[in-house]
C-alpha positions as CSV (number, residue, x, y, z in Angstrom):
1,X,11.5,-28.9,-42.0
2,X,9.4,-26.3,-43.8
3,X,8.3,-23.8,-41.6
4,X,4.2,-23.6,-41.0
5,X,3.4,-20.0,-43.0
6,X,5.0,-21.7,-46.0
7,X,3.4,-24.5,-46.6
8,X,0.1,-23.0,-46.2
9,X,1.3,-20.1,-48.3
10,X,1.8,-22.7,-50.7
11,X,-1.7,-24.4,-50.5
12,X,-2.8,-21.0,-51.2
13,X,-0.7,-21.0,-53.8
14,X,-1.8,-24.3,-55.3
15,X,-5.6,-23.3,-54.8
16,X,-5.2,-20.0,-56.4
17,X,-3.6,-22.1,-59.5
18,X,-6.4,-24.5,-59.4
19,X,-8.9,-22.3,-59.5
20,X,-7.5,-20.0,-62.1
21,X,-7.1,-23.4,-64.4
22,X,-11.2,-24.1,-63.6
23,X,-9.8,-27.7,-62.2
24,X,-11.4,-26.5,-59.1
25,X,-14.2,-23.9,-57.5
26,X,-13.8,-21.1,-55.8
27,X,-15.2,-21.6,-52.6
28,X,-18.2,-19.2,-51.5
29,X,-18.1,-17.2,-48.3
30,X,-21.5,-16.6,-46.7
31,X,-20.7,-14.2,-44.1
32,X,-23.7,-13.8,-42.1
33,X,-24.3,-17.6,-42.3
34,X,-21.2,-18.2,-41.1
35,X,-22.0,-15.8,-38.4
36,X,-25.0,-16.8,-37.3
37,X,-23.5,-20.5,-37.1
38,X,-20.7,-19.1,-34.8
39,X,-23.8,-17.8,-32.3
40,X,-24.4,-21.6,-31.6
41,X,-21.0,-22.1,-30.5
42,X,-21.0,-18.9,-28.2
43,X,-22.3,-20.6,-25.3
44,X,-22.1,-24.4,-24.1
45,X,-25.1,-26.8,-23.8
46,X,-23.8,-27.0,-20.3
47,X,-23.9,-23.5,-19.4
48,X,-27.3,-22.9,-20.4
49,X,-28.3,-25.3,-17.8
50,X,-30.3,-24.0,-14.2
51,X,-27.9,-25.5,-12.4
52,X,-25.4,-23.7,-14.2
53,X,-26.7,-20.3,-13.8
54,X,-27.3,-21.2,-10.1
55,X,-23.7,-21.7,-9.8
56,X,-22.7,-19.1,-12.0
57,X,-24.7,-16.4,-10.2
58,X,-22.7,-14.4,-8.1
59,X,-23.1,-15.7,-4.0
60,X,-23.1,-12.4,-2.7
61,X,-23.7,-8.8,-2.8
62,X,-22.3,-6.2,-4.4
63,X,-22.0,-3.0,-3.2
64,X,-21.8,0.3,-5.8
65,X,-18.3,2.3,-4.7
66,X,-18.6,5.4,-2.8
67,X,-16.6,8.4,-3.1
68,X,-14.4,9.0,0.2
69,X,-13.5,12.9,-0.1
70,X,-10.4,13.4,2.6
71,X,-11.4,15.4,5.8
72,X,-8.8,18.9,5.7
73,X,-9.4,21.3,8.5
74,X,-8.7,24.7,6.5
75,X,-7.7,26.9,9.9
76,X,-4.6,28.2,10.4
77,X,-4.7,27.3,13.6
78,X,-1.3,26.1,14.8
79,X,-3.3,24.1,17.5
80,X,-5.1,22.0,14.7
81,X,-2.2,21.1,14.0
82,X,-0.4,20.3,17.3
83,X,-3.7,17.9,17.9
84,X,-3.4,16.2,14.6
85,X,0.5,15.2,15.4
86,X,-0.5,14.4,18.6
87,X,-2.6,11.8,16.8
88,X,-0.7,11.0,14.6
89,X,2.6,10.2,17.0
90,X,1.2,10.5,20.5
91,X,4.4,9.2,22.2
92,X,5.8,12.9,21.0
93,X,3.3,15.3,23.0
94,X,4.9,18.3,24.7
95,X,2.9,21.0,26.3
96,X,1.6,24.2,23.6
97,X,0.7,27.3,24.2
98,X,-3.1,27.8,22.8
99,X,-2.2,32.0,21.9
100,X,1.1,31.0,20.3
101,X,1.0,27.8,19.6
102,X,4.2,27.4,20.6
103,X,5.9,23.9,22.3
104,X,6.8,24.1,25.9
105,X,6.4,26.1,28.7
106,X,5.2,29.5,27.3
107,X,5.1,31.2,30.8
108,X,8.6,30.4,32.2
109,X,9.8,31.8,28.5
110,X,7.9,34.9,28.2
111,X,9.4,35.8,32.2
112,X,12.9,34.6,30.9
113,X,12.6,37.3,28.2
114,X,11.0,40.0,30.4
115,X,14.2,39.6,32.7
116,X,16.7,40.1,29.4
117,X,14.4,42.6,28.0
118,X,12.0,44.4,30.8
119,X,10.8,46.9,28.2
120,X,9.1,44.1,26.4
């Protein structure tokens, strides 16, 4: 079985001999015609119906896209922080400090150190 590129390569072939012999024209290519032919083809009878531009219009609204900048809080407070876990994982809340911002029970560790250290 002859495989599809060479049996039109060899009607191309055959043309180009025919031609070349003046046993047949050469065929004329009108470009613009051809494209301004092609412009009836572009859309259907069908589609340049009403109905089908009722149908083809989109049923609902559309809505431009908005720019969603993240929220940062730029302190360097450790209590930001603390609240925004907290948020995040509120099962893990523990008790901070607002000076330090230090987990647990500030007091009872600043008295555990004065008793190791009563100079500080």
């Amino acid at each position: 079985m002859a495989e599809p590129n060479e049996s039109a390569s060899f009607d191309a072939q055959t043309m180009t001999e025919a031609i070349e012999a003046g046993e047949q024209e050469a065929p004329q290519v009108d470009v613009s015609a051809d494209y301004e032919k092609s412009k009836e083809y572009e859309t259907s009878e069908t589609d340049r119906t009403a109905e089908a531009k009722e149908i083809l219009t989109p049923q609902f609204e559309l809505h431009e896209p908005q720019e969603v900048l993240p929220e940062s809080n730029l302190s360097s407070d450790p209590g930001s922080f603390q609240s925004m876990a907290a948020a995040v994982n509120p099962n893990s809340t523990k008790e901070v400090d607002s000076e330090s911002g230090a987990p647990g029970d500030v007091d009872a560790f600043r008295s555990m150190a004065k008793e190791v250290n009563p100079t500080s």
